[in-house]
C-alpha positions as CSV (number, residue, x, y, z in Angstrom):
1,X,33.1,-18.8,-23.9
2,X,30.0,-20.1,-21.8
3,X,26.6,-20.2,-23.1
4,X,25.1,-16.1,-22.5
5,X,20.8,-16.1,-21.3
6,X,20.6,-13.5,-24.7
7,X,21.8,-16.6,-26.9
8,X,19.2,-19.0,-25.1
9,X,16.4,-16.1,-25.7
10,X,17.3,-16.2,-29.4
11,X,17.5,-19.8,-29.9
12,X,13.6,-19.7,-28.4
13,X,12.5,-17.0,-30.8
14,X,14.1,-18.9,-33.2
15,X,12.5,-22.1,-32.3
16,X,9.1,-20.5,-32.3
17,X,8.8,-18.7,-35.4
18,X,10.9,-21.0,-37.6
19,X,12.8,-18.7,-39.1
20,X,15.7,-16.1,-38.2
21,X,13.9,-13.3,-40.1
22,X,10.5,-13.9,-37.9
23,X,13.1,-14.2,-34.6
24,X,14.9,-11.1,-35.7
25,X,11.7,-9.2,-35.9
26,X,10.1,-10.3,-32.3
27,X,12.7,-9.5,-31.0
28,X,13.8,-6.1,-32.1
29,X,17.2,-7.3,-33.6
30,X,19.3,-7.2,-37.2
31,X,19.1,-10.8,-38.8
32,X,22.8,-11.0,-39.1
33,X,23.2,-10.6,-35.3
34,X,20.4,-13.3,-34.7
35,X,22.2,-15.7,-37.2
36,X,25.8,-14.9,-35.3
37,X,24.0,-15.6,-32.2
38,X,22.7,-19.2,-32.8
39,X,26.0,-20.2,-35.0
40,X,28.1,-19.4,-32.0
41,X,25.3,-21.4,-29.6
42,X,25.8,-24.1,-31.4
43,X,29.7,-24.0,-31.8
44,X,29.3,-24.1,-28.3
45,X,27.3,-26.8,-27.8
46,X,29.1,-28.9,-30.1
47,X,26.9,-29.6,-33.1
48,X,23.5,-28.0,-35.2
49,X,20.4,-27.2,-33.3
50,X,18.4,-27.2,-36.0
51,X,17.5,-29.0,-39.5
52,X,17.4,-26.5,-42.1
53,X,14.4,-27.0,-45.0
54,X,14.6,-23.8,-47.2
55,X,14.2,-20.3,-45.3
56,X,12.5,-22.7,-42.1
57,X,14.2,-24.0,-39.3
58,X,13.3,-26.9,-37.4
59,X,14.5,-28.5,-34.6
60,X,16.4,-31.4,-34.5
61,X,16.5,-33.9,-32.1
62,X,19.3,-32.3,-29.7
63,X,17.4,-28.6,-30.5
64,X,14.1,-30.5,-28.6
65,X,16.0,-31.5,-25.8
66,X,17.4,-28.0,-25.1
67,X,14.5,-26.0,-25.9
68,X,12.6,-26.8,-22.3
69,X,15.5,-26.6,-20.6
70,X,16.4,-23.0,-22.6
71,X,12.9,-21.5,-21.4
72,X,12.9,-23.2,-17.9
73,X,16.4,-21.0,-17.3
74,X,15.2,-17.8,-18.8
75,X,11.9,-18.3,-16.9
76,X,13.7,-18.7,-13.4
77,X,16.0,-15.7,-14.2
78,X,13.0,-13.5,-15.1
79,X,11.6,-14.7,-11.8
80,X,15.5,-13.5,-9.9
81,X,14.7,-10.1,-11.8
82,X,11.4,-9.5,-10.8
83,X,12.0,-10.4,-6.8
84,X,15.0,-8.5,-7.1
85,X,14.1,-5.1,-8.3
86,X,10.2,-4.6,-7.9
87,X,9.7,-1.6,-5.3
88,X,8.7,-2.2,-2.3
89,X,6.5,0.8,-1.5
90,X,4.6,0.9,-4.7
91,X,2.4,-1.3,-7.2
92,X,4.6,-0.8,-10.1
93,X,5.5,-2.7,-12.7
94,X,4.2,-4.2,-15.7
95,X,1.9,-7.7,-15.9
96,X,0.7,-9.8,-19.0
97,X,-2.9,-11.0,-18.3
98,X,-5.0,-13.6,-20.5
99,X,-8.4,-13.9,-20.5
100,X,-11.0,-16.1,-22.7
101,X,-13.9,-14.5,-24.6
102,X,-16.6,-13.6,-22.3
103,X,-13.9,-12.4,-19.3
104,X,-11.7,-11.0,-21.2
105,X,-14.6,-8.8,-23.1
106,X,-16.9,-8.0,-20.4
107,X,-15.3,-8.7,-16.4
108,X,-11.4,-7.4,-17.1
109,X,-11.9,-4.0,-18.9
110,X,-13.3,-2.4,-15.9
111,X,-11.3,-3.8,-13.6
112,X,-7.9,-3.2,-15.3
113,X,-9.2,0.2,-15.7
114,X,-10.2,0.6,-11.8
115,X,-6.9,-0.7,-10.6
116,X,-4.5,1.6,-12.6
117,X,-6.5,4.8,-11.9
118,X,-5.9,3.4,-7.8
119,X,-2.5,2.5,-9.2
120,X,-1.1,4.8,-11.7
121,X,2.6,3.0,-11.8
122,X,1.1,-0.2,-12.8
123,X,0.4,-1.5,-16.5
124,X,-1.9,-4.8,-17.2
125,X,-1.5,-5.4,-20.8
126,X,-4.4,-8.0,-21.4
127,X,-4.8,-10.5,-24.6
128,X,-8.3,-11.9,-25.3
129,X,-7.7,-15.4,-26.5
130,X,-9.5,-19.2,-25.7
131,X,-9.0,-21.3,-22.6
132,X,-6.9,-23.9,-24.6
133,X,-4.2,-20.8,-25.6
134,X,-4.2,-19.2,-22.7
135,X,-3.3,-22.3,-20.7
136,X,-0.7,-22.9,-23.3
137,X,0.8,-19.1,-23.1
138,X,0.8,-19.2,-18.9
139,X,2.6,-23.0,-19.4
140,X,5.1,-21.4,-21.0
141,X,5.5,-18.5,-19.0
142,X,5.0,-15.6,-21.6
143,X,1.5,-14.7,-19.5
144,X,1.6,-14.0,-15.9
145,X,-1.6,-14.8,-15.3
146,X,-4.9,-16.5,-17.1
147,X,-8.3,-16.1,-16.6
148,X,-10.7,-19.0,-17.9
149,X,-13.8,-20.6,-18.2
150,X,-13.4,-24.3,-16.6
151,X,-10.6,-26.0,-15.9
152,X,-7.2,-26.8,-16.9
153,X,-4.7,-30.0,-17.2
154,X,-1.3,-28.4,-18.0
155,X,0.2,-30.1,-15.2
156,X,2.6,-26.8,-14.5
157,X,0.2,-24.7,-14.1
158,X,-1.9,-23.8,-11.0
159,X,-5.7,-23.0,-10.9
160,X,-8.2,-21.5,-8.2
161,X,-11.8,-20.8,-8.5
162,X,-13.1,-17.3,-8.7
163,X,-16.7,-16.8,-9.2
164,X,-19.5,-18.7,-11.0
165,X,-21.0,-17.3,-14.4
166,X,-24.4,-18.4,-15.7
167,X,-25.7,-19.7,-19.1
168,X,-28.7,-17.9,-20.0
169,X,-31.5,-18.1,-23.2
170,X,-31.9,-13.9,-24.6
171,X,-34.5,-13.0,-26.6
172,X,-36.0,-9.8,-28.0
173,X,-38.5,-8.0,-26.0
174,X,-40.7,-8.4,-28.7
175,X,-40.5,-12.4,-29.2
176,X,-43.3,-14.4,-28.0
177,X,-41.1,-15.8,-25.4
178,X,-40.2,-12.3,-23.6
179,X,-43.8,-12.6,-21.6
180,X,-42.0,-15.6,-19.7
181,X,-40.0,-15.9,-16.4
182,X,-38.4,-19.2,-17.3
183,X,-37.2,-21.3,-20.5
184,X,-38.6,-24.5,-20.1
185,X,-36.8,-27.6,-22.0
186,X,-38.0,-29.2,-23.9
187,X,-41.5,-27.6,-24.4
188,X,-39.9,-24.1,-25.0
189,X,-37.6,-25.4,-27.9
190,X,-39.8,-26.1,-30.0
191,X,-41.4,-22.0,-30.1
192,X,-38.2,-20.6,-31.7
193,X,-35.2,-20.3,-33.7
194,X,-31.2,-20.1,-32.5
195,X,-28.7,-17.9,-33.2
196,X,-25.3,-19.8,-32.3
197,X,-21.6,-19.1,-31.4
198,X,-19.0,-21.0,-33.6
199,X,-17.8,-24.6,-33.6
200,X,-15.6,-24.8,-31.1
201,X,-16.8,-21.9,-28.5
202,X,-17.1,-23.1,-25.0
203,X,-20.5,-21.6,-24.4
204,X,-22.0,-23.3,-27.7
205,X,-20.5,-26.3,-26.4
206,X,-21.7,-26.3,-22.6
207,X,-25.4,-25.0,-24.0
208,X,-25.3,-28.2,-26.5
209,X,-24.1,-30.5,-23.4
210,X,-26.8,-28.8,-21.0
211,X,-29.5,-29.9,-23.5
212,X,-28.9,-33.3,-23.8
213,X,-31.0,-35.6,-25.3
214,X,-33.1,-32.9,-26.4
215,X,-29.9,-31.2,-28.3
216,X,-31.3,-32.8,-31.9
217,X,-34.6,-29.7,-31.8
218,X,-32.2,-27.2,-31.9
219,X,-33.2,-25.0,-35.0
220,X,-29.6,-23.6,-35.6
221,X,-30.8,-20.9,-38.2
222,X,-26.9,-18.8,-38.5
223,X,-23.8,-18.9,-36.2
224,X,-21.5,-15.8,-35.3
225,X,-18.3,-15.8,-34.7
226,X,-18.5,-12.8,-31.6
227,X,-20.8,-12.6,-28.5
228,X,-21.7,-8.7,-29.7
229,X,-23.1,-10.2,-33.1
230,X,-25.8,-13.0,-31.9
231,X,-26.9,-10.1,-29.5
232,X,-27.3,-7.6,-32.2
233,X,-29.5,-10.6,-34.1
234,X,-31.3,-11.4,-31.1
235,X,-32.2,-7.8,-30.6
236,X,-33.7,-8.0,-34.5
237,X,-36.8,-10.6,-32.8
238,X,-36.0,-13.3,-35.2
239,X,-34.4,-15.8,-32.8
240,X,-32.9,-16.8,-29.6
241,X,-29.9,-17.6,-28.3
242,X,-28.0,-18.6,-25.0
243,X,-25.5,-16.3,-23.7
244,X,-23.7,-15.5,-20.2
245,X,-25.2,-13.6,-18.1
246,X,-22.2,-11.5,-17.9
247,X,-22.5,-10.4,-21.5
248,X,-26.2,-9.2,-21.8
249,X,-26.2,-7.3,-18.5
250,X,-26.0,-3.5,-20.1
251,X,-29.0,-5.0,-22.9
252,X,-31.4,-6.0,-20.1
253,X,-31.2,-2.9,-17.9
254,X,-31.6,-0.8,-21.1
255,X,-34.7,-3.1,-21.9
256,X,-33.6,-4.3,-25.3
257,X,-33.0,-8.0,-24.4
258,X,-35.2,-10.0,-22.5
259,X,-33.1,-13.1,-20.4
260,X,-34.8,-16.2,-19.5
261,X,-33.0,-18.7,-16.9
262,X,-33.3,-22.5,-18.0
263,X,-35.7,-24.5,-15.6
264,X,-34.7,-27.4,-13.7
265,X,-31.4,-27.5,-15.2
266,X,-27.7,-26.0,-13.5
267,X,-26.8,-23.7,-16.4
268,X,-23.6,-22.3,-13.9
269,X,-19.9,-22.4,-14.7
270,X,-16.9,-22.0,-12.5
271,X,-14.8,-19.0,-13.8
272,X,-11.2,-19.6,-12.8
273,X,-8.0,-18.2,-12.4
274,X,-4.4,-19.4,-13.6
275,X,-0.7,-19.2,-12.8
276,X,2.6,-20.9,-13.7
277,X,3.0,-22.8,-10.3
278,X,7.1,-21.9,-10.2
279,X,5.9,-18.1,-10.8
280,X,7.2,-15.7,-8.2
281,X,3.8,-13.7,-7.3
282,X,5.3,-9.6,-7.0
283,X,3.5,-7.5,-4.8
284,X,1.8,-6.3,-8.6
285,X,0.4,-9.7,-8.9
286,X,-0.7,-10.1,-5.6
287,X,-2.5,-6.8,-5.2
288,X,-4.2,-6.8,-8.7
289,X,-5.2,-10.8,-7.6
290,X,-6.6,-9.6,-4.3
291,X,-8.6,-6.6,-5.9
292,X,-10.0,-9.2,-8.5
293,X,-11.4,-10.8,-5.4
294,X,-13.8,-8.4,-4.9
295,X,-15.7,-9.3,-8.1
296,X,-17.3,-12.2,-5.2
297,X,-19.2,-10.2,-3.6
298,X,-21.3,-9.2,-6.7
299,X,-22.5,-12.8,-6.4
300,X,-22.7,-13.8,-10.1
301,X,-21.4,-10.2,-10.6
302,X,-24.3,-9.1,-12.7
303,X,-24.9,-6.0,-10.4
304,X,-21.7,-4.7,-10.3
305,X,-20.6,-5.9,-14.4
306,X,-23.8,-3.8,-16.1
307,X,-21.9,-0.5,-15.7
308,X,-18.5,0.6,-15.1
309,X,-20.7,3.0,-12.6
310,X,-22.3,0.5,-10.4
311,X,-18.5,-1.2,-10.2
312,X,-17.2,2.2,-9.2
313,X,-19.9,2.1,-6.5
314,X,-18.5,-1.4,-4.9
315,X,-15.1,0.2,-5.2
316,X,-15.6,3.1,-3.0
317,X,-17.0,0.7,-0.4
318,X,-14.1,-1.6,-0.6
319,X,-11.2,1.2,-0.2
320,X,-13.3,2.6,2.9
């Protein structure tokens, strides 16, 4: 009996939940027909795949050479099924989209919402994650495609720029600071308090690396854990805090946040977009990648991303 595709897809699950009960349940299978899977996988193959420590399984050294080999095959055979029987004369299908924090949040949900009301047979289920995990997830193959702030080095995977995002410093229209144009470093940090994201979050990270030497007169007073809570304590006129522009757009237009751009210093970052570089691009991918495309013509896409109305707006020009 030759190895079966089913049998590698179990000995994955397996491999990446440690445990047959974990496997079982990911993916929608009895535990006795997962365990009579990877018993007869590894009759097969001559020998275990796996050391067993209590109810965990871990791979051995022969399970670690198989394992990349396991999901390059079920990978290229997803790809054989997705050329094969994707209609031609339709956007249909299905496609797994990842997106860090801030595009994932405040770019994706209105246009994943745009481009299924255009294209009712396609579904974008989307998962809000960092840049790290998302590179990780479209390595792998389990995400079609990624969008992310910066760049990537998986070496399989393939990235092209999409459209620059800006850093800037929100304050409540009643701080002292909301009568300026500009935030001026390092005179300006000095007047106020900050309200920062986690350890860890790329914008706290590129804000700390924009500042420099003058990073040390940062008055951290709290850090939040989500974009929607340092607004809400900004809004409260006790501190500031440096956000993208992409976030805050809805608060400024409604006049409850005041945003300041940094002087003198380049507080842009390159927003990009990912893709396994063996991935067959469907006619799905390839149209929901070419309407992305139109988010470049909102230049930093603050006009367009304050309102799903004002995006509706650019859409009716670009289906004339």
């Amino acid at each position: 009996m030759s190895v079966t595709l089913r049998q590698l897809e179990i000995f994955i699950a397996v491999a990446e939940t440690q445990q047959v009960t974990r496997a079982s349940k990911k993916l929608f299978l009895t535990q006795s027909a997962v365990s009579m899977a990877l018993g007869e996988l590894e009759n097969q193959l001559g020998g275990p795949l796996f050391d067993r420590h209590g109810r965990s399984l871990l791979l051995n050294d022969r399970g670690r050479y198989l394992l990349p080999m396991a999901k390059d095959i079920t990978f290229q055979v997803w790809n054989v099924e997705s050329m094969l029987t994707e209609k031609r004369n339709s956007v249909a299908g299905s496609l797994e989209i990842i997106a860090s924090s801030t595009i994932g949040n405040y770019v994706l949900p209105y246009l994943t919402g745009a481009f299924m009301r255009l294209h009712p047979e396609a579904h974008i289920n989307m998962l809000v994650a960092n840049t790290q995990q998302a590179e990780h997830l479209v390595s792998q193959g389990v995400m079609d495609l990624g969008f992310v702030e910066g760049g990537v080095n998986d070496e399989h995977v393939r990235s092209v720029p999409w459209f620059k995002d800006e850093l800037v410093v929100i304050v409540s229209v009643s701080h002292p600071m909301a009568k300026k144009e500009s935030f001026e470093v390092p005179k300006d940090l000095h007047e106020t308090t900050w309200v920062m994201r986690e350890e860890g979050s790329g914008t706290a990270e590129i804000f700390r690396k924009k500042m420099g030497k003058h990073v040390s007169q940062l008055k951290v007073v709290t850090r939040m854990g989500h974009t929607e809570a340092i607004k809400k304590s900004v809004e409260s006129g006790v501190s500031a805090a440096c956000l993208s522009q992409l976030t805050i757009c809805r608060e400024v237009e409604q006049g409850w946040l005041k945003s300041l751009k940094i002087a003198g210093i380049d507080m842009q970052r390159q927003l990009r977009i990912i893709q396994h570089k063996d991935k067959v691009t469907t006619r799905l991918m390839d149209e929901f990648l070419s309407f992305c495309e139109i988010i470049t013509e909102c230049g930093l896409g603050k006009e367009c991303l304050s309102s799903p109305w004002k995006l509706q707006t650019l859409l009716s020009e670009y289906n004339k």
